[in-house]
N, C-alpha and C positions, 0 to 999 in steps of 0.2 A: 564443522558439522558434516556429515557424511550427506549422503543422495536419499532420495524421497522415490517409494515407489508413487504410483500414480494415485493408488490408494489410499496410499499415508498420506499425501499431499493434498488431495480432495480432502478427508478427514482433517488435516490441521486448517485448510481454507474455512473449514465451515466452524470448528472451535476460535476464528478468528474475524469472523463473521462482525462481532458486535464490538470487536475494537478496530474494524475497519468501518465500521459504520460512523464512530466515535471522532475519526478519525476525520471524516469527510464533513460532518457538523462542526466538528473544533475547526477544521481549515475555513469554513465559510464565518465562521466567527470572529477567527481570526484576521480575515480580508478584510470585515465593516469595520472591526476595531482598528484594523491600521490606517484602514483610509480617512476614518474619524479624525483621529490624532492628527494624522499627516496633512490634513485640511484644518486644523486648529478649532475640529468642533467634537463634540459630545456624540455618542450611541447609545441607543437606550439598552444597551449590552454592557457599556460600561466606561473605562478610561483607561490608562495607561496599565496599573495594576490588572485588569482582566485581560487586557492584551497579553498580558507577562505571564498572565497563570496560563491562559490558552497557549503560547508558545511552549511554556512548560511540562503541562499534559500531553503536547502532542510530540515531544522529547521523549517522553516516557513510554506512550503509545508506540513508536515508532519504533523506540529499545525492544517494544516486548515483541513484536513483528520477527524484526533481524532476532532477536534470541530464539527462535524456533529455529533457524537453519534456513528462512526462506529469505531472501535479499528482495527489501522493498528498492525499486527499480523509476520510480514517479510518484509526483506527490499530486500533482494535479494535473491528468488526474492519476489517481494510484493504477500503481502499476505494481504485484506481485510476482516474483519468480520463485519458480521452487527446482533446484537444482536435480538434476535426475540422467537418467540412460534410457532411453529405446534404439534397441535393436543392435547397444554397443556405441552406440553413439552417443556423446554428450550434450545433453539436452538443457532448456531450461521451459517446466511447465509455467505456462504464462496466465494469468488471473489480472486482467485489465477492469476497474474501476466499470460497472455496469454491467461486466456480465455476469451472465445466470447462475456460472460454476465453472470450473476449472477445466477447460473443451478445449485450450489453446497450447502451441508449444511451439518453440522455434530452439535452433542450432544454436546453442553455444557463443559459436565464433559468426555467427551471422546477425544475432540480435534482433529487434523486436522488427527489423523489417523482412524479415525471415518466416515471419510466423503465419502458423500451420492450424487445422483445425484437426486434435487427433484423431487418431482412427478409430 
C-alpha cells in the first residue's frame, strides 16, 4: 500500500475508530478468559470455546486494521502507524491506544522513541 496523507490517515483513524474500540474489549476478554482456564476455573465470560472466538475475532480485527495500509505496531496497548512523508522524509503517523487523534509522528528509522507531536 502506498503513503497516507495526514488527512487520509486522520480520516481512516476515525472509520477505524470502532474496530479499534472492538479491539481493546475483545483483548480485556480475552485476558479474564485465559487467566480463568490457565487457573483451572470458570468466567462468567465463558470457557475455553469463548476464549477461541475472542482470539478469533481479534485475528480478523487485526486483518481488517493492516488491510488499510496502516501497520498495527502494539497490541497492548495498541499502537497504530500510518506510513507517510513530511517534508520528504519518511515518516510514520503514530496513533497510540488513548489518544484524542492522530497528533503524533516519529522518523521511520527511529521508531516510537522518536516520536513527535506534529506541527
Amino acid at each position: 500500500m502506498g503513503l497516507f496523507t495526514l488527512a487520509e490517515a486522520r480520516r481512516e483513524l476515525d472509520r477505524l475508530r470502532p474496530v479499534l474500540d472492538e479491539i481493546v474489549a475483545l483483548r480485556a476478554d480475552a485476558a479474564e478468559l485465559s487467566a480463568a482456564l490457565g487457573a483451572g476455573e470458570t468466567s462468567p465470560l465463558g470457557g475455553l470455546a469463548e476464549f477461541k472466538a475472542a482470539q478469533a475475532r481479534l485475528d480478523d480485527l487485526m486483518s481488517t486494521v493492516q488491510g488499510t495500509g496502516a501497520e498495527l505496531k502494539g497490541f497492548a496497548p495498541l499502537l497504530v502507524d500510518f506510513p507517510a512523508d513530511l517534508d520528504g522524509v519518511p515518516v510514520l503517523l503514530c496513533w497510540l491506544e488513548g489518544d484524542a487523534g492522530l497528533d503524533w509522528y516519529h522518523r521511520a528509522d527511529l521508531g516510537f522513541a522518536g516520536r513527535r507531536r506534529l506541527p
